[in-house]
C-alpha positions as CSV (number, residue, x, y, z in Angstrom):
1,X,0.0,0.0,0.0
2,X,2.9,2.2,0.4
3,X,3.8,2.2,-3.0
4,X,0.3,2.7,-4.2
5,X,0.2,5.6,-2.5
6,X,3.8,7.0,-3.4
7,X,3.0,6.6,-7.1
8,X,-0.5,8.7,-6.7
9,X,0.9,11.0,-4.6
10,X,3.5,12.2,-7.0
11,X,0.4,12.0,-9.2
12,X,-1.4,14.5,-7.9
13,X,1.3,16.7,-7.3
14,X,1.9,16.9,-11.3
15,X,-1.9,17.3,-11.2
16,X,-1.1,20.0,-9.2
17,X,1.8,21.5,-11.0
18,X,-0.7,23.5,-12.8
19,X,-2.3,25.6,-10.3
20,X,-0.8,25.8,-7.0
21,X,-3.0,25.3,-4.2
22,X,-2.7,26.8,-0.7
23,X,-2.3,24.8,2.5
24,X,-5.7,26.5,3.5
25,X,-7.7,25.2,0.1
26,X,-6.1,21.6,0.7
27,X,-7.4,21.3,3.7
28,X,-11.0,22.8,2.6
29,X,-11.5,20.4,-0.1
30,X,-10.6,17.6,1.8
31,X,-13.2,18.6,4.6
32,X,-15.5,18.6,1.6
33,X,-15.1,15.6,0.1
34,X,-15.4,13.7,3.3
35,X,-18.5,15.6,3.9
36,X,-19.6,14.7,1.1
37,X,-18.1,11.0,1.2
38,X,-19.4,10.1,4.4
39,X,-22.2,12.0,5.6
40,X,-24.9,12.1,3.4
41,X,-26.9,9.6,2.0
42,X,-26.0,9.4,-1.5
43,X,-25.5,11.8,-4.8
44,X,-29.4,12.1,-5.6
45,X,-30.3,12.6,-2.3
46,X,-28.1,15.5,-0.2
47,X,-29.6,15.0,2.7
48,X,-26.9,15.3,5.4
49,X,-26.3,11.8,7.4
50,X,-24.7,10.6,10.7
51,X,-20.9,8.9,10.8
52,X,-22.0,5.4,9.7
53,X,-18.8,2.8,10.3
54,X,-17.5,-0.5,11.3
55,X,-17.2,-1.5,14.7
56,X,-16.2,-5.6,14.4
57,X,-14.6,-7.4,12.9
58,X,-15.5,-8.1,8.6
59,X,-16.2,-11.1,8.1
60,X,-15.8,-11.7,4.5
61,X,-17.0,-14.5,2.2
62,X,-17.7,-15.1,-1.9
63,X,-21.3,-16.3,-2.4
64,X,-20.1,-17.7,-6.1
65,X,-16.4,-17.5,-6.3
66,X,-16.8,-20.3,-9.3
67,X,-18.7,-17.4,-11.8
68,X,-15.2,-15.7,-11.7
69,X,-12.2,-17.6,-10.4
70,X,-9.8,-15.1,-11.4
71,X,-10.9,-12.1,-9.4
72,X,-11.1,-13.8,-6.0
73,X,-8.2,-12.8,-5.0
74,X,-8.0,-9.4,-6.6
75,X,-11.3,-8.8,-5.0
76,X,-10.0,-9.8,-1.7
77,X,-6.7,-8.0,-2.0
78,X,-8.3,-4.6,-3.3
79,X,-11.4,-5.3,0.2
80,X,-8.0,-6.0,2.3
81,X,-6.3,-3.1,1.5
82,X,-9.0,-0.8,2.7
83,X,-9.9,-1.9,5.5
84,X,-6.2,-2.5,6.6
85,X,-6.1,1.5,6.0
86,X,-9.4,2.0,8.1
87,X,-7.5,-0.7,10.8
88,X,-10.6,-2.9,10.2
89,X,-10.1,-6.5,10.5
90,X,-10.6,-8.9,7.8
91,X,-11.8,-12.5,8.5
92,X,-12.1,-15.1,5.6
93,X,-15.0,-17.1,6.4
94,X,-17.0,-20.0,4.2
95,X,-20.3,-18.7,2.5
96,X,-22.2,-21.0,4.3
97,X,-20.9,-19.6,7.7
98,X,-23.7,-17.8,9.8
99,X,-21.1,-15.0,11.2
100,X,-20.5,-14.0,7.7
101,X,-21.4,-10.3,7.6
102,X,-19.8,-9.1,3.9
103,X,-21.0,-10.9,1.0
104,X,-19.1,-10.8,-2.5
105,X,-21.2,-11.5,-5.8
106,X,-20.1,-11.6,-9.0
107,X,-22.8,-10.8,-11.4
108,X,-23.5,-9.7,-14.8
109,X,-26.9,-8.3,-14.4
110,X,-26.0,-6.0,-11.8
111,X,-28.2,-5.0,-8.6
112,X,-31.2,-3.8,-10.6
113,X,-30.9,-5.6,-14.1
114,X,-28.0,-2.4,-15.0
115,X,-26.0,-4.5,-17.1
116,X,-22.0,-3.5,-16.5
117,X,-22.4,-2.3,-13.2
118,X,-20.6,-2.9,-10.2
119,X,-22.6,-1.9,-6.9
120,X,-21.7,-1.8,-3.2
121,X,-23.9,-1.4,-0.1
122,X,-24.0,-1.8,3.8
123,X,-26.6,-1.9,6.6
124,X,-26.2,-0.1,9.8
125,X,-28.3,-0.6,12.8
126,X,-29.6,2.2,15.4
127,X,-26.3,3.3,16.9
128,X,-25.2,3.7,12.9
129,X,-22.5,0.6,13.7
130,X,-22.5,-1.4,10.1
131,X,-23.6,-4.6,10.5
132,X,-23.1,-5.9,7.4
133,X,-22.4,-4.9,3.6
134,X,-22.5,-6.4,0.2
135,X,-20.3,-5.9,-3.1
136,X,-21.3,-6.8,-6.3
137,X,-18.8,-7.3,-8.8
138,X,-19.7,-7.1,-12.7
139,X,-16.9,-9.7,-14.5
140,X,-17.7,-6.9,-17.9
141,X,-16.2,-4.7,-16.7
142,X,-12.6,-7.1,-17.2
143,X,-11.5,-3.5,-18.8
144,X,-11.9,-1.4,-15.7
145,X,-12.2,-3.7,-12.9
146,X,-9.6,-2.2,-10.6
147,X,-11.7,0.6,-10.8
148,X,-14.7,-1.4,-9.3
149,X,-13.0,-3.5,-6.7
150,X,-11.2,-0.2,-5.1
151,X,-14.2,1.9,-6.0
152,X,-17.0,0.1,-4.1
153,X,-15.3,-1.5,-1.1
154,X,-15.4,2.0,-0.4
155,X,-18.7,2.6,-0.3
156,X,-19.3,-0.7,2.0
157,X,-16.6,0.7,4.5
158,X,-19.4,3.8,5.1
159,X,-18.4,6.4,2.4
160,X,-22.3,6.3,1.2
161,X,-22.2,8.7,-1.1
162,X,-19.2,10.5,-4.0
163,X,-17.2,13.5,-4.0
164,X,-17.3,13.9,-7.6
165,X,-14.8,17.1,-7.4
166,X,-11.9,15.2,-5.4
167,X,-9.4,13.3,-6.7
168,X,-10.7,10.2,-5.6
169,X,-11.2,6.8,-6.5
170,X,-14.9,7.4,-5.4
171,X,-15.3,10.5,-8.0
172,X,-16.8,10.0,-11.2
173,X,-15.0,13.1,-12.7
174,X,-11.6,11.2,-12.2
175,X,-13.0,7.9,-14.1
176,X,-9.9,6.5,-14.7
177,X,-8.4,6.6,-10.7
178,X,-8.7,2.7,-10.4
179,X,-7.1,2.5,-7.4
180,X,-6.9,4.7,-4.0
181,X,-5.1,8.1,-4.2
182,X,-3.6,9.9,-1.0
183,X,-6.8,11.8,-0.6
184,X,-8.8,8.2,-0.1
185,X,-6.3,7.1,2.4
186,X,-7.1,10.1,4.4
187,X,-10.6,9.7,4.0
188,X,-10.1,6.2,5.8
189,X,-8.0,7.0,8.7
190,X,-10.8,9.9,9.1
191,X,-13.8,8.1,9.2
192,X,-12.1,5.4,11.4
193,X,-10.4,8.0,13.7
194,X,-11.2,6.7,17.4
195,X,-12.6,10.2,17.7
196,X,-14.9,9.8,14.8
197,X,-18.3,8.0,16.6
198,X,-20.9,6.0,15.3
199,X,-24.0,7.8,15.2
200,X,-22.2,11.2,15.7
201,X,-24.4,13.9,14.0
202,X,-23.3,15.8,10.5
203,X,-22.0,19.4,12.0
204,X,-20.4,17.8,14.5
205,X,-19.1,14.9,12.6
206,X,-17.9,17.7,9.4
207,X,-16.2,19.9,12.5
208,X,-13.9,17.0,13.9
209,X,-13.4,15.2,10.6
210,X,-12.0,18.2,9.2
211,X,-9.8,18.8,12.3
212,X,-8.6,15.1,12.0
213,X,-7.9,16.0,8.1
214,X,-5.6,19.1,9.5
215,X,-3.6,16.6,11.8
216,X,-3.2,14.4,8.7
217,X,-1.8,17.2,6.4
218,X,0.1,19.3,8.8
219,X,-1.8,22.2,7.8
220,X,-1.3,25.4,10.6
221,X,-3.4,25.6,13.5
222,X,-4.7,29.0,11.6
223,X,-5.7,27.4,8.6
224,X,-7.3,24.2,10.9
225,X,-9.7,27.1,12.8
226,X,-10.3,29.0,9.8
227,X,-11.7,25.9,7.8
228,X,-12.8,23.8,10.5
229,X,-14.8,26.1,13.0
230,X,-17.8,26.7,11.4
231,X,-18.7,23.8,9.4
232,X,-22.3,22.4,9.0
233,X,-21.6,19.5,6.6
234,X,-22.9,18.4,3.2
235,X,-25.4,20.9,2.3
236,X,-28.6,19.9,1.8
237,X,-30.9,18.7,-1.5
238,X,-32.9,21.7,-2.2
């Protein structure tokens, strides 16, 4: 994971070559995309959510690994990766295993009869702990499919929702990211940030998730009020 996130870091810094951004605006779009990310419910629907995350251990198993043989373990690396980030525990278990909690599908129709899509989702009960998620993995998209097995994972781990403007595996601007960029790696020690609580409300949640996000980049104690203090979280659908 190191590597990974060497090679996009010097990415985005010849991203950034062409306009140089200030400490201050870093941090800002950072704190938006994770508003964005993680606390609201999903793209079509802005309405601001609670912290939603993981609590216990994944336990992870392949309802039909036979459909697609080949991606097992590329599935199960890409899952691995993340949640190592977010310091999740991953737990291989048999489908047939009753403590199984994170199902993997590999299917051609996709969730709603959406040929070529890949689709992941996760349950959270009334303290917003996740209890369990599923990923759906679409075998045609061979072509892209880095894309899908970083890009969805993400969304089971409790990022809901896409910060299209980021540079993020999660943004459909950046279509070709397959793979997590720096920004997504700070997203994940955010979210899972001991100070980050289930259940804890969007202004709150935006306030200390940016705070968190200053930590992470070093930015100034100035620029960490200035951004930070008065946030309110996604805004709302109007």
């Amino acid at each position: 994971m190191k590597r990974i996130g060497c090679i996009f870091l010097l990415i985005s810094m010849a991203a950034g070559a062409v306009r140089a951004e200030s400490p201050r605006e870093v941090l800002s779009e950072a704190a938006r995309a994770f508003d964005e990310a993680a606390l609201r419910q999903k793209d079509d629907n802005a309405k601001p959510a609670p912290v939603r995350k993981w609590m216990k251990t994944i336990r992870l198993a392949f309802d039909n690994p036979g459909a697609m043989p080949s991606l097992v373990d590329r599935t199960r690396q890409a899952i691995k990766v993340e949640a190592t980030e977010a310091g999740l525990a991953v737990v291989d278990v048999e489908r047939s295993d009753a403590t199984m909690n994170y199902k993997v599908l590999f299917d051609e129709n996709g969730l709603t009869g959406d040929a070529g899509s890949c689709f992941g989702s996760f349950w959270w009960n009334n303290g917003s702990e996740i209890t369990r998620a599923e990923l759906r993995i679409n075998p045609v998209r061979i072509r892209d499919i880095d894309r899908c097995i970083y890009h969805e994972p993400m969304h089971t781990l409790g990022f809901g929702s896409h910060p299209h403007a980021a540079f993020s595996v999660l943004s459909y601007v950046y279509k070709a990211q397959r793979t997590p960029t720096p920004l997504d790696i700070h997203l994940l020690h955010t979210l899972y940030d001991a100070r980050m609580t289930p259940g804890l409300k969007p202004a709150p949640a935006s306030q200390l998730a940016c705070r968190i996000l200053g930590e992470r980049l070093a930015s100034s104690a100035a620029d960490i009020d200035a951004v930070c203090r008065d946030r309110k979280g996604p805004t709302p659908a109007s």
